[in-house]
N, C-alpha and C positions, 0 to 999 in steps of 0.2 A: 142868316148872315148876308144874304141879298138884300140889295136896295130897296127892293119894293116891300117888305116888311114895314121902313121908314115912311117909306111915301106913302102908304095905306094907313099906317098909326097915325100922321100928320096930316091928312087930310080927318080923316074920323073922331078926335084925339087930342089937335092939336091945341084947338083956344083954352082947355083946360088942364094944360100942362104947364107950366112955367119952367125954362131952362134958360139955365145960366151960359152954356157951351154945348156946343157940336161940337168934337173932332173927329174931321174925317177928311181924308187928300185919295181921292180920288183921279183916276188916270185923267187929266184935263184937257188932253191936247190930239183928238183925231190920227196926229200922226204917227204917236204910240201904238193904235191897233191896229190889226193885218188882217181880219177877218172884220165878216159884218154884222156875226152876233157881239163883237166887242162894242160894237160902235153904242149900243146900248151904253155902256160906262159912259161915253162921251156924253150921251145926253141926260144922262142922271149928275153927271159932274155939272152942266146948267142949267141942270133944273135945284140941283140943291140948295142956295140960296132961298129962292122961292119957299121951299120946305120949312129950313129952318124958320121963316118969318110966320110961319102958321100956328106956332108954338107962342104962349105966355112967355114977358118976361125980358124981351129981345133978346134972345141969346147970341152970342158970340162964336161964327165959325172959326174955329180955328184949324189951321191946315195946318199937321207934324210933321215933323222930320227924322229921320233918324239920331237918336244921340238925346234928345229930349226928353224932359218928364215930367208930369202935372201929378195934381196932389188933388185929391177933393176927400173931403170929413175921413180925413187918415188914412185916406188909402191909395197907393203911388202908383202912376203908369207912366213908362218906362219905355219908347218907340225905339223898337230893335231894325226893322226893315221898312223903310218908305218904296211904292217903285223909282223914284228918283237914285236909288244907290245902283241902279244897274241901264237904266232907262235915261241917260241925260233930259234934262227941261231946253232941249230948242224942236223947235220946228223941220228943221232941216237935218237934223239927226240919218242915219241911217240903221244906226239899230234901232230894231223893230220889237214891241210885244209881241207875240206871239200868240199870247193867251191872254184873254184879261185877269186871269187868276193872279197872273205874277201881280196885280197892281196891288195886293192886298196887303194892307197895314200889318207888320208883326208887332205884337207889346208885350211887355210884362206886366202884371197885374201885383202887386204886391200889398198884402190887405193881414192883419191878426198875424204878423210873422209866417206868414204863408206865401209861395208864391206863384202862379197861372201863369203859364207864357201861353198865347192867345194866336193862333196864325191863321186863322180864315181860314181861306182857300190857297195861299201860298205853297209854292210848289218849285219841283226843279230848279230855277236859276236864286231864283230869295235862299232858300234851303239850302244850297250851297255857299250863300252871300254869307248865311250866318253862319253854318260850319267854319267858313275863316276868317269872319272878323270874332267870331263869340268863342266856339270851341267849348272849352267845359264851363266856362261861364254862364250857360244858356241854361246848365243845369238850374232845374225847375220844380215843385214838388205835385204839380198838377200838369199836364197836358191836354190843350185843343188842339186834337189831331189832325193834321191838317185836309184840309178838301173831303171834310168828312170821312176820311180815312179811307177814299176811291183811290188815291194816287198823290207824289208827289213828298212823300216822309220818306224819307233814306234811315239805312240804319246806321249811319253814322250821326244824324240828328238825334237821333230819337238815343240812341245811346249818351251822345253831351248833354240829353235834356235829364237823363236820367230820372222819371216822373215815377213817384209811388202810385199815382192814380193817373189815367191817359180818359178822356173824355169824348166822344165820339158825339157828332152833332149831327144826327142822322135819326132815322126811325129802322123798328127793329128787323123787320121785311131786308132791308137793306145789308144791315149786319150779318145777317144770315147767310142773304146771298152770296156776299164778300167773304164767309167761312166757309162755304159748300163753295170757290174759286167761280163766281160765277156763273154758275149751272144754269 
């Protein structure tokens, strides 16, 4: 779910890809992060341009928003949380990210009458955005748990998402530990 997955596939990967679209809205503005490991987002936000043009095809960045939805070979996504819903776009802002995680796109995935809601690394302040703009509407029949399921899901999400299956994007070392509390 991090950046450098892209950037490592697009450099290695890329001239014999052909894409029609990127979308991705990454936290673009320095003045967003509060820490100096965020500051990494800021430099994958321009560098990604760059990236994309590595790929077959010219594809098209496109930057979402909340409220939106693209469609590709029948299968619909659906952008539930931008950081823009909580994060104003100026420079001169004084709310601050805190974390780069909040910057992470939420969607729905809707595909064979099925539907994925997909949250990254979204955490605390997003997860609360959608608890009161979505409420049981968010209900979902798959779950990407959020922040690999470290932190960040309330059980008041997780119950509007109401998911027959919840998806953990992690390796198994990890899960483990998370069930033994840590140890």
């Amino acid at each position: 779910d991090h950046t450098e997955g892209f950037t490592e596939f697009s450099k290695e990967y890329g001239e014999q890809v052909t894409l029609e679209y990127v979308i991705a809205n990454p936290a673009t503005r320095s003045s967003y992060l509060t820490t100096s490991t965020d500051a990494a987002n800021d430099k994958w936000s321009l560098q990604l341009p760059g990236e994309v043009a590595r790929f077959g095809g010219s594809p098209l960045l496109v930057i979402p928003r909340a409220g939106e939805k693209y469609s590709f070979c029948g299968t619909e996504f659906e952008i539930l949380y931008t950081h823009e819903d909580i994060f104003p776009f100026t420079v001169s802002s004084t709310v601050k990210m805190s974390d780069g995680n909040e910057g992470s796109t939420v969607s729905r995935m809707t595909a064979y009458g099925k539907t994925v809601l997909i949250t990254g690394d979204a955490g605390g302040l997003a997860i609360d955005v959608l608890n009161v703009r979505y409420g049981k509407l968010l209900h979902s029949d798959i779950l990407q748990v959020c922040h690999h399921g470290h932190w960040g899901m309330t059980e008041t999400f997780f119950n509007y998402v109401n998911p027959t299956y919840a998806v953990y994007t992690t390796n198994m070392k990890t899960l483990l530990l998370r069930q033994e509390g840590w140890k």
